[in-house]
LUMRO-826332 format. One record per residue: x, y, z of N, C-alpha, C, O in turn; residue number from 1; residue in three letters. Coordinates in steps of 0.02 Angstrom, whole numbers. Layout:
REM LUMRO-826332
<n_u:X; n_v:Y; n_w:Z; ca_u:X; ca_v:Y; ca_w:Z; c_u:X; c_v:Y; c_w:Z; o_u:X; o_v:Y; o_w:Z; seq:NUM; type:ALA> .
...
This chain:
REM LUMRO-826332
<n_u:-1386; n_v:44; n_w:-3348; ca_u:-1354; ca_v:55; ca_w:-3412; c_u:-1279; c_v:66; c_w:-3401; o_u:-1258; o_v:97; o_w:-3352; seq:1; type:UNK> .
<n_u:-1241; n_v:40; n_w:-3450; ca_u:-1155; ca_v:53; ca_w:-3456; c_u:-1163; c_v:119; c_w:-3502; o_u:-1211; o_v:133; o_w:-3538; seq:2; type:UNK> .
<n_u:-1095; n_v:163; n_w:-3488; ca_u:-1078; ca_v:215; ca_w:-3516; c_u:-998; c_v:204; c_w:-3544; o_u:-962; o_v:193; o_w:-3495; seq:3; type:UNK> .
<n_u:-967; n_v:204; n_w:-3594; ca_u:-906; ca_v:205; ca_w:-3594; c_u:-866; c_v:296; c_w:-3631; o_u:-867; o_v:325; o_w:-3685; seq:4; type:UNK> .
<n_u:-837; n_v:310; n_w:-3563; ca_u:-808; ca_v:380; ca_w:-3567; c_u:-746; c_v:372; c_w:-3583; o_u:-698; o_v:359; o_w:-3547; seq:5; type:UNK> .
<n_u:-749; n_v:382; n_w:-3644; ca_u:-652; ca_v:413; ca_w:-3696; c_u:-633; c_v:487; c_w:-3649; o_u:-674; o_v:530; o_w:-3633; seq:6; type:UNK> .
<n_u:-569; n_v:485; n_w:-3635; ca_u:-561; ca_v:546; ca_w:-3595; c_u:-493; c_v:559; c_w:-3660; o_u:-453; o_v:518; o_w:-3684; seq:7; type:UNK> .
<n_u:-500; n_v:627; n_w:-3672; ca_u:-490; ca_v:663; ca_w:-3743; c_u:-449; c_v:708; c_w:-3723; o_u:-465; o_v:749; o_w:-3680; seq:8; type:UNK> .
<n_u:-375; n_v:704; n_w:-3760; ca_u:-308; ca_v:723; ca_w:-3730; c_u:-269; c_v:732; c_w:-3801; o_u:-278; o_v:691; o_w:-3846; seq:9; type:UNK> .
<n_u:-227; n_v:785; n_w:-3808; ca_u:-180; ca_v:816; ca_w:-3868; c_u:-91; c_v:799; c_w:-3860; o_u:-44; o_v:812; o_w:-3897; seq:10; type:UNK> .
<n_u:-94; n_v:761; n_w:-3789; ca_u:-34; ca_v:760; ca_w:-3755; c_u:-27; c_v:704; c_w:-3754; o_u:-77; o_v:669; o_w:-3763; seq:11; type:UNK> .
<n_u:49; n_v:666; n_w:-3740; ca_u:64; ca_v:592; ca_w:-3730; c_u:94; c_v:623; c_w:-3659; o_u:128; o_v:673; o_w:-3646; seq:12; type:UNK> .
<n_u:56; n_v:552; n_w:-3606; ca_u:84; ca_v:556; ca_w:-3548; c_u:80; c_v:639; c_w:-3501; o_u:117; o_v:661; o_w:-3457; seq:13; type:UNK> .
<n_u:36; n_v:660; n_w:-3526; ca_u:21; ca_v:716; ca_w:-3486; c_u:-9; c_v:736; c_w:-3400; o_u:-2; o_v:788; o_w:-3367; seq:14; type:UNK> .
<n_u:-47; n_v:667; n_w:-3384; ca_u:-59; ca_v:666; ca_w:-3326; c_u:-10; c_v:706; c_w:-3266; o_u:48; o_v:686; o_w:-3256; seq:15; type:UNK> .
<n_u:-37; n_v:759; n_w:-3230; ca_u:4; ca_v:781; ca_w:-3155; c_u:-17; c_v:739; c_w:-3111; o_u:-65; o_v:701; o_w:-3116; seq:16; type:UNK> .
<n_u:28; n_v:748; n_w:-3053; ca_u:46; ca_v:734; ca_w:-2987; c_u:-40; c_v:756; c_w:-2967; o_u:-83; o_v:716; o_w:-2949; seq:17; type:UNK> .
<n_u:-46; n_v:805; n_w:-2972; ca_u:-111; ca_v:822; ca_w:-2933; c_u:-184; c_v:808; c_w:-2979; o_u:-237; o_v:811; o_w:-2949; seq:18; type:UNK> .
<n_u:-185; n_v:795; n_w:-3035; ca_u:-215; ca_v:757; ca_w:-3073; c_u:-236; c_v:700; c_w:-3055; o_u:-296; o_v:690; o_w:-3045; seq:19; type:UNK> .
<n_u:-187; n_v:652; n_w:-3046; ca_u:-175; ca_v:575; ca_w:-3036; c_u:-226; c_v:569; c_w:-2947; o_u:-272; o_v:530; o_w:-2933; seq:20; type:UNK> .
<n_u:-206; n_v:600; n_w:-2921; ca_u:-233; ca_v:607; ca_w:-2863; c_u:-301; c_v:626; c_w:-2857; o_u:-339; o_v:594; o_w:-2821; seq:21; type:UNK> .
<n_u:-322; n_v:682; n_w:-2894; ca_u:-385; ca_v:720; ca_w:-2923; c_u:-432; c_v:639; c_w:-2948; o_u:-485; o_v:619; o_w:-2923; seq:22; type:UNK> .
<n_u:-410; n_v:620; n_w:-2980; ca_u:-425; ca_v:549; ca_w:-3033; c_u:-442; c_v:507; c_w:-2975; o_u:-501; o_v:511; o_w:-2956; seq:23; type:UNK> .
<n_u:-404; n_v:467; n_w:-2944; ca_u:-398; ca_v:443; ca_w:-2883; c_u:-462; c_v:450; c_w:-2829; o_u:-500; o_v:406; o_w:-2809; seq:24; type:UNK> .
<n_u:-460; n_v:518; n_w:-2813; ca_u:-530; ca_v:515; ca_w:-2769; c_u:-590; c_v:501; c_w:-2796; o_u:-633; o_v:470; o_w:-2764; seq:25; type:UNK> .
<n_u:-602; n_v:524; n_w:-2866; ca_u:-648; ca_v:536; ca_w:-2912; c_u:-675; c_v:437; c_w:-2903; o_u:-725; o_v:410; o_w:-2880; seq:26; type:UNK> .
<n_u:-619; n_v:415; n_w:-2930; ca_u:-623; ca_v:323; ca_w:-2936; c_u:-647; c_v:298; c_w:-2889; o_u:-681; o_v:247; o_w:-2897; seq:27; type:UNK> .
<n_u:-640; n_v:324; n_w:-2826; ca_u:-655; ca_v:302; ca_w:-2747; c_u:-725; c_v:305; c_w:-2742; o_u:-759; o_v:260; o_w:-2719; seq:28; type:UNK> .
<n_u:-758; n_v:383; n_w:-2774; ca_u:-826; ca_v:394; ca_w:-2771; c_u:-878; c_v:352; c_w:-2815; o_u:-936; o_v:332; o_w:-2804; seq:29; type:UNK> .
<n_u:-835; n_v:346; n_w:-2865; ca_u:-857; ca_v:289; ca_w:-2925; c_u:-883; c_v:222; c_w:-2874; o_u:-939; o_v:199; o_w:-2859; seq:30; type:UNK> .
<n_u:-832; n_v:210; n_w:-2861; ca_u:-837; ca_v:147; ca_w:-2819; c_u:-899; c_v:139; c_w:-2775; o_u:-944; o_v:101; o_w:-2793; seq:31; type:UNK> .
<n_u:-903; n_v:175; n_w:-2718; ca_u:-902; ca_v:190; ca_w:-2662; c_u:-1001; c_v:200; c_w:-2702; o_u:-1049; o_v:175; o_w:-2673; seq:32; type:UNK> .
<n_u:-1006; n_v:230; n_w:-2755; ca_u:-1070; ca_v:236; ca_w:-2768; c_u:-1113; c_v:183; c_w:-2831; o_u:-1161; o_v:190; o_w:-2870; seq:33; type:UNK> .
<n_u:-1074; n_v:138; n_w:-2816; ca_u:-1088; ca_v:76; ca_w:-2855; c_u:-1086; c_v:98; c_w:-2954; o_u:-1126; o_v:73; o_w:-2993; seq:34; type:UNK> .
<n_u:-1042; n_v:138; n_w:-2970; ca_u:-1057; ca_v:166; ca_w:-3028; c_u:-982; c_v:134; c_w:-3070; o_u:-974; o_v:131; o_w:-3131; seq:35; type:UNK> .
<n_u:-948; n_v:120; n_w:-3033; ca_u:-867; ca_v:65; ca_w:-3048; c_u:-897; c_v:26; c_w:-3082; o_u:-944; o_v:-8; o_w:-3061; seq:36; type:UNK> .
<n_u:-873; n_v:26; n_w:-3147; ca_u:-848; ca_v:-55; ca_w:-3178; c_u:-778; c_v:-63; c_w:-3214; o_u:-744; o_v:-114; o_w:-3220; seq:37; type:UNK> .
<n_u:-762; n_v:4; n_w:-3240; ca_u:-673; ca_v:3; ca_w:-3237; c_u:-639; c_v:52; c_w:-3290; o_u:-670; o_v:55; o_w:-3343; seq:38; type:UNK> .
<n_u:-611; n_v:71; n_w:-3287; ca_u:-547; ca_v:112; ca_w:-3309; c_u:-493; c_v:110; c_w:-3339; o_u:-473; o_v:53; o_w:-3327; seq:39; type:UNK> .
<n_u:-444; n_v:141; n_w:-3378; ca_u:-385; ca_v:136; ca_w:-3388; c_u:-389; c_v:159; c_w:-3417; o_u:-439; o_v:170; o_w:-3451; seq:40; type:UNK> .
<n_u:-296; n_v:195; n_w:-3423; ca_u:-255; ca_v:238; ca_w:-3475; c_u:-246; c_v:207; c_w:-3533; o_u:-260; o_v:147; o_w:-3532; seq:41; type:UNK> .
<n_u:-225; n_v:232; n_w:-3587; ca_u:-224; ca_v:216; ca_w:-3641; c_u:-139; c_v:243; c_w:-3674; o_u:-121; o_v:301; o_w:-3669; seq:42; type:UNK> .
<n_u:-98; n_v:194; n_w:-3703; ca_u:-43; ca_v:200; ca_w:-3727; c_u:-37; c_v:252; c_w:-3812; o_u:-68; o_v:256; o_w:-3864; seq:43; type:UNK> .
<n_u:11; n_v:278; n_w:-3787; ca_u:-12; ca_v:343; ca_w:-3868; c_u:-23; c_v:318; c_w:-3928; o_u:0; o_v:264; o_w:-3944; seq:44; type:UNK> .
<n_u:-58; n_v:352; n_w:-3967; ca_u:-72; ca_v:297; ca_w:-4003; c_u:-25; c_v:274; c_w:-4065; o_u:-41; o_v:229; o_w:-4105; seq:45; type:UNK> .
<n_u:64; n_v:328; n_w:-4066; ca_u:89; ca_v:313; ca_w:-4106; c_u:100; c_v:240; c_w:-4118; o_u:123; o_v:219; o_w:-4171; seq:46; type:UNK> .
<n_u:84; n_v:198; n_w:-4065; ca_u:109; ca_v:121; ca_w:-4039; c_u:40; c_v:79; c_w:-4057; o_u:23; o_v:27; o_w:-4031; seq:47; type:UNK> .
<n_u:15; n_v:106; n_w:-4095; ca_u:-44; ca_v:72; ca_w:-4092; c_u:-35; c_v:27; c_w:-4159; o_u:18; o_v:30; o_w:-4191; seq:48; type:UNK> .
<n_u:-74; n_v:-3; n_w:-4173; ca_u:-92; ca_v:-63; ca_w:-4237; c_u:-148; c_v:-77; c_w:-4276; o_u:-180; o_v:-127; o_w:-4263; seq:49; type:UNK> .
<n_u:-167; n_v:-38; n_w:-4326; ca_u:-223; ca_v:-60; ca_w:-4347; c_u:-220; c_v:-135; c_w:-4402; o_u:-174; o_v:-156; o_w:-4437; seq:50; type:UNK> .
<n_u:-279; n_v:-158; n_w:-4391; ca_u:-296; ca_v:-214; ca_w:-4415; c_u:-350; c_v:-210; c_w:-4461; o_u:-403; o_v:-184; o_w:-4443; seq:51; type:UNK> .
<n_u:-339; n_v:-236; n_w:-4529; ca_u:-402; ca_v:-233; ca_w:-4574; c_u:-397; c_v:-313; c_w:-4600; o_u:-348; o_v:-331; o_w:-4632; seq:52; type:UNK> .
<n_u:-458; n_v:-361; n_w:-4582; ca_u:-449; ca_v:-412; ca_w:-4613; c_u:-511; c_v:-456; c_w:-4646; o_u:-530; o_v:-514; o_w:-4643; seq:53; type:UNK> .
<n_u:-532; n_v:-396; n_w:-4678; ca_u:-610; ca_v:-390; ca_w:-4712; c_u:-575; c_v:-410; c_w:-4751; o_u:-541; o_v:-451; o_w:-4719; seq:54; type:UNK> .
<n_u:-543; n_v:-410; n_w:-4845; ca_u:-525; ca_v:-429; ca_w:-4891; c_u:-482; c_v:-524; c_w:-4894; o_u:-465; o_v:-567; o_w:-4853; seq:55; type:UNK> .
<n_u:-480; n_v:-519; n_w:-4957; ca_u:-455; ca_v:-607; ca_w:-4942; c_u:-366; c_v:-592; c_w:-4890; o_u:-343; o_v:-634; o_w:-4852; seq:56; type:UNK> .
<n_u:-343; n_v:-541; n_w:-4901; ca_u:-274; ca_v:-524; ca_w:-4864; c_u:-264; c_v:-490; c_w:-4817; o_u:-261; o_v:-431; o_w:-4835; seq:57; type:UNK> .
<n_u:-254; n_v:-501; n_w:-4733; ca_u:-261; ca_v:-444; ca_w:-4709; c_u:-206; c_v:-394; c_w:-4701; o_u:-146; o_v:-403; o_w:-4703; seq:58; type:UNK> .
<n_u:-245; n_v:-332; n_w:-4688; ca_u:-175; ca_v:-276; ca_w:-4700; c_u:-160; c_v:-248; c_w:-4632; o_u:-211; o_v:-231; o_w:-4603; seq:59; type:UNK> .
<n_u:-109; n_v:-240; n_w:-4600; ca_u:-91; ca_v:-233; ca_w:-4543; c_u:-62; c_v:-164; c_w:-4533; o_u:-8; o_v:-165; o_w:-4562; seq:60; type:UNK> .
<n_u:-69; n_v:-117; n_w:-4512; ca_u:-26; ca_v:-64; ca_w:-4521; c_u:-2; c_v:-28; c_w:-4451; o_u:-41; o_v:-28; o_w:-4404; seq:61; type:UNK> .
<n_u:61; n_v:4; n_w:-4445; ca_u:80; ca_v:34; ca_w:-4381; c_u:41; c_v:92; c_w:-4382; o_u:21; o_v:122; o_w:-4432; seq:62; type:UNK> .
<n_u:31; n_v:108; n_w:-4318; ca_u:9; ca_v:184; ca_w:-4308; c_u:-64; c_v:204; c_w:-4297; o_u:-112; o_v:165; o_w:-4293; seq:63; type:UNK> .
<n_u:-65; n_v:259; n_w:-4293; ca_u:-159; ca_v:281; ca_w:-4282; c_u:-202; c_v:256; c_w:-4334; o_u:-183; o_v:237; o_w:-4389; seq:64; type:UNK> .
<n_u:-236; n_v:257; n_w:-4320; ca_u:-299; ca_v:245; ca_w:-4382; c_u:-336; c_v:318; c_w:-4413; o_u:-375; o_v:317; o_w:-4460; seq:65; type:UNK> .
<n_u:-321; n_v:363; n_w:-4387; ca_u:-337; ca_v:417; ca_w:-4418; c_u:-299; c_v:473; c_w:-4399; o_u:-300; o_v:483; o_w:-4338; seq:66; type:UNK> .
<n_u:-259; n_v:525; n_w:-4441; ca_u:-219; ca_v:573; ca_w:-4414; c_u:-267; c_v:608; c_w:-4371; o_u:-325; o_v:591; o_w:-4383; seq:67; type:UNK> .
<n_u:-257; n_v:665; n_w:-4311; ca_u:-283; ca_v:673; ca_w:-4283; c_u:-236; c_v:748; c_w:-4226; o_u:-177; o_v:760; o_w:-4214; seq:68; type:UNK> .
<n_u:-297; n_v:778; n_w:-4207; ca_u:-249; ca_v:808; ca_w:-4157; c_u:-275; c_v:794; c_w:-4083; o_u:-261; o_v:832; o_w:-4037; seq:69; type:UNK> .
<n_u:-319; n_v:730; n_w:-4073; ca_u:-340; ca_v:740; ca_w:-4011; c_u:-338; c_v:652; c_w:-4014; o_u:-315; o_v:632; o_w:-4067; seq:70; type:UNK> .
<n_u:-351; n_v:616; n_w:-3983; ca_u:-378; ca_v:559; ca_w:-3959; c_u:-392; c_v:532; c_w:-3867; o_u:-378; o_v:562; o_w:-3815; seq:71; type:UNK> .
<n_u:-419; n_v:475; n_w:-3874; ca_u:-425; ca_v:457; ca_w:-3836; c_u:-350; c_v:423; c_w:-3786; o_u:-316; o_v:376; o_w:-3806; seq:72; type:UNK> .
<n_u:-340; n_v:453; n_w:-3734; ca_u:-279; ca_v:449; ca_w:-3691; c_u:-333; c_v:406; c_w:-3645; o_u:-302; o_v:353; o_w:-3650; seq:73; type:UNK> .
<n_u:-375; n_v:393; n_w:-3614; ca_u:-385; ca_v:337; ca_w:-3590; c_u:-470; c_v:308; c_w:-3568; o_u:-502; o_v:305; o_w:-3621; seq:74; type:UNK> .
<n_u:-504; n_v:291; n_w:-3523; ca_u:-591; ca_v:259; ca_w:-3512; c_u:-581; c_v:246; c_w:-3457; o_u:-535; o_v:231; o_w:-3420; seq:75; type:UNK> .
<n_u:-676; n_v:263; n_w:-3457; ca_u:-708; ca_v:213; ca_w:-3412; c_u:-773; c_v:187; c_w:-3421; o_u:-821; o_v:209; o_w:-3454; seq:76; type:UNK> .
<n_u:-768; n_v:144; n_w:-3392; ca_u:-810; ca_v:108; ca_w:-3400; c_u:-872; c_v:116; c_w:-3343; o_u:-854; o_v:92; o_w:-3289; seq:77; type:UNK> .
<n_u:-945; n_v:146; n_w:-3342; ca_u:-948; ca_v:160; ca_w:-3273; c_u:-1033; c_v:142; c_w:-3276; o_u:-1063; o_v:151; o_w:-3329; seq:78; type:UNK> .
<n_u:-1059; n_v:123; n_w:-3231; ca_u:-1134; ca_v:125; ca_w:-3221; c_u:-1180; c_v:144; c_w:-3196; o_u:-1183; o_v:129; o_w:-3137; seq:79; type:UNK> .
<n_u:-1238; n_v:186; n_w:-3224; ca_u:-1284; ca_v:249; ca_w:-3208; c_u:-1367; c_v:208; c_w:-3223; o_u:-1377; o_v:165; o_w:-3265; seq:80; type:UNK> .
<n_u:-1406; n_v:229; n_w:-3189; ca_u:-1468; ca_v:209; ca_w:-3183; c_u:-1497; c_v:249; c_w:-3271; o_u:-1529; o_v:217; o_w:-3313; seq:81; type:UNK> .
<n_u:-1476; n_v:320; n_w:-3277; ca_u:-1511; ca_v:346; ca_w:-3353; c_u:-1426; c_v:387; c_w:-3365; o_u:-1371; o_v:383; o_w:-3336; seq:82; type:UNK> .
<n_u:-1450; n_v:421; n_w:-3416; ca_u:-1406; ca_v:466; ca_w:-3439; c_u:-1366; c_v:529; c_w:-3423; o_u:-1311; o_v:553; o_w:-3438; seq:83; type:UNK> .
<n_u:-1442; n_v:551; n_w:-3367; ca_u:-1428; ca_v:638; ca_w:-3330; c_u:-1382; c_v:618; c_w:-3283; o_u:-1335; o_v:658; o_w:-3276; seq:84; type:UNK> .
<n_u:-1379; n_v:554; n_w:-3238; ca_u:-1343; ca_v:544; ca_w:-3190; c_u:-1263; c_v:520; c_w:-3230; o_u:-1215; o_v:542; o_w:-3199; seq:85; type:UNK> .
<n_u:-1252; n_v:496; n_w:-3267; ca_u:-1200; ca_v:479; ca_w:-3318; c_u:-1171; c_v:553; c_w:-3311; o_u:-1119; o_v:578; o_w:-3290; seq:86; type:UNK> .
<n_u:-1227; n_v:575; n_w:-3337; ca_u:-1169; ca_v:654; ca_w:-3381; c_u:-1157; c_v:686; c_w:-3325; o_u:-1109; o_v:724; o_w:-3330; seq:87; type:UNK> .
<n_u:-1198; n_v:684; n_w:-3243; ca_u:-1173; ca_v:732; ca_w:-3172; c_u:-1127; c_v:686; c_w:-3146; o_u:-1096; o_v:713; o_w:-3101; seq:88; type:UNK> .
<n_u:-1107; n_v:622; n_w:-3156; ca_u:-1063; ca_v:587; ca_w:-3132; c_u:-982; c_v:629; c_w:-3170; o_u:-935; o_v:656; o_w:-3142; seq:89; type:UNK> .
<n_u:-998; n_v:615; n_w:-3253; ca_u:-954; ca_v:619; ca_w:-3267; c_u:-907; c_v:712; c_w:-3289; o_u:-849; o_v:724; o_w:-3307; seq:90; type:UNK> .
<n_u:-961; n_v:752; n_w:-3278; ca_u:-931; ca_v:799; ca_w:-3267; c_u:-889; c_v:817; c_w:-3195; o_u:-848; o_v:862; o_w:-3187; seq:91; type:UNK> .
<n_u:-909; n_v:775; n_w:-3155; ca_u:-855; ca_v:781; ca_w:-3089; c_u:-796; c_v:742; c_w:-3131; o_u:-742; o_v:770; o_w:-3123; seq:92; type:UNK> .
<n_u:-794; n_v:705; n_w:-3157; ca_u:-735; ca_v:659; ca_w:-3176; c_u:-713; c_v:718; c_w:-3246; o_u:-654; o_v:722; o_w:-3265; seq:93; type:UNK> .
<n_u:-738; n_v:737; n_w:-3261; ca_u:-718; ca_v:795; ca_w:-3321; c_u:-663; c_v:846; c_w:-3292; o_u:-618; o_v:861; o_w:-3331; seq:94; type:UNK> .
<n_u:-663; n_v:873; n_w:-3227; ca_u:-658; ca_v:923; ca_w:-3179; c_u:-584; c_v:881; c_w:-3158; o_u:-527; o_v:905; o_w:-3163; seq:95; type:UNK> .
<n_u:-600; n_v:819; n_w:-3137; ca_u:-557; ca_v:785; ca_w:-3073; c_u:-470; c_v:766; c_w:-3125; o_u:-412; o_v:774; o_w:-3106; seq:96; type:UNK> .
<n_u:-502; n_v:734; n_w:-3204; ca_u:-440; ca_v:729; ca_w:-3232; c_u:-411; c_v:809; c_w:-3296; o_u:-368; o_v:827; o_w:-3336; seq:97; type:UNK> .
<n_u:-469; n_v:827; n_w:-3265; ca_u:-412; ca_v:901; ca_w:-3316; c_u:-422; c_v:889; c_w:-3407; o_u:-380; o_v:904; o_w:-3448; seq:98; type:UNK> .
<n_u:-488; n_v:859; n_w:-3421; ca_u:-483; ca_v:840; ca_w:-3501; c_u:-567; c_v:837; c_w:-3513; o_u:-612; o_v:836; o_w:-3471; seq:99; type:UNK> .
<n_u:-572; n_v:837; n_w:-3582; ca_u:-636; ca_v:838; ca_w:-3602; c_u:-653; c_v:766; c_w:-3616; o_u:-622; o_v:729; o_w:-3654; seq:100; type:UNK> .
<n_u:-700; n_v:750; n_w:-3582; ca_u:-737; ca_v:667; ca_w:-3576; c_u:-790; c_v:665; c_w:-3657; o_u:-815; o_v:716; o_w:-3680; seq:101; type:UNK> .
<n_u:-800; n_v:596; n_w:-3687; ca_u:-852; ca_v:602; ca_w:-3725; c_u:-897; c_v:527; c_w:-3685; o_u:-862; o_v:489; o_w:-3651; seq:102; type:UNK> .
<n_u:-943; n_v:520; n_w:-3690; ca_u:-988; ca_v:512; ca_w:-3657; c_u:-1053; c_v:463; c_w:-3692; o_u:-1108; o_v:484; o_w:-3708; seq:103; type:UNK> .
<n_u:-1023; n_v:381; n_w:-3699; ca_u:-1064; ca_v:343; ca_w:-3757; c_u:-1110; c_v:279; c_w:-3724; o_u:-1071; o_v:232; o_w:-3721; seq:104; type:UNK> .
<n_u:-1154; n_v:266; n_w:-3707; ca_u:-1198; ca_v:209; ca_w:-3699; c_u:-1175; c_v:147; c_w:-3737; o_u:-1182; o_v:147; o_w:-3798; seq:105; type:UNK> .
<n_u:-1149; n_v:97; n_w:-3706; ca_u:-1145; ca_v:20; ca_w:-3702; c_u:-1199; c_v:3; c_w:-3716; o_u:-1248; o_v:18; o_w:-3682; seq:106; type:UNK> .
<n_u:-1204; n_v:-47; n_w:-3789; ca_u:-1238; ca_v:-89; ca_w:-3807; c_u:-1236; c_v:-146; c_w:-3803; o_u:-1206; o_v:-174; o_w:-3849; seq:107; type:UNK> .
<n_u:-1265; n_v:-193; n_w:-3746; ca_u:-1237; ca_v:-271; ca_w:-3763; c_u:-1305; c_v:-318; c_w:-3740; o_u:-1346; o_v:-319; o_w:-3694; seq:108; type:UNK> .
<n_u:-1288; n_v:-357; n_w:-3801; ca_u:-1335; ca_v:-388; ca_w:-3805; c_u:-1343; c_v:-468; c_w:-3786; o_u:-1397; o_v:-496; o_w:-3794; seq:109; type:UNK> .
């Protein structure tokens, strides 16, 4: 099963020096335990773009899609045999980047 982990941040660009590194080994173990399928940071979301193009016009708008005091600063993408191993994987990765992970099962069909 795929898991995709939003890692949940109040800060733009907050990552430390010893964080990044923390992160880093964490990714290695990912790897290293066949549980890698991938990652990345996420740009704030003042820069972001929502798109609505359900109606005959679509409406384009700058910015978040919902005011907010937390979002998602960045993922992963990672793969676990069930769920218990997901959530002991990803509480080391909870620990390693310094933020609260949320924790969702990939559906694909």
């Amino acid at each position: 099963m795929q898991y995709l982990v939003n890692v949940i941040d109040s800060r733009s660009n907050s990552g430390t020096a010893d964080e990044m590194v923390a992160i880093d080994a964490f990714n290695d173990k990912l790897r290293a335990g066949g549980h890698w399928v991938f990652a990345a940071g996420l740009a704030d979301p003042t820069s972001s773009t929502v798109i609505d193009g359900r109606g005959d016009t679509p409406v384009i708008t700058d910015g978040p899609f919902a005011e907010t005091k937390e979002w998602a600063a960045g993922f992963w993408i990672i793969e676990a045999p069930n769920r218990d191993v997901a959530l002991a994987l990803m509480t080391e990765g909870s620990k390693a980047c310094n933020r609260r992970l949320e924790l969702r099962q990939v559906f694909t069909g």
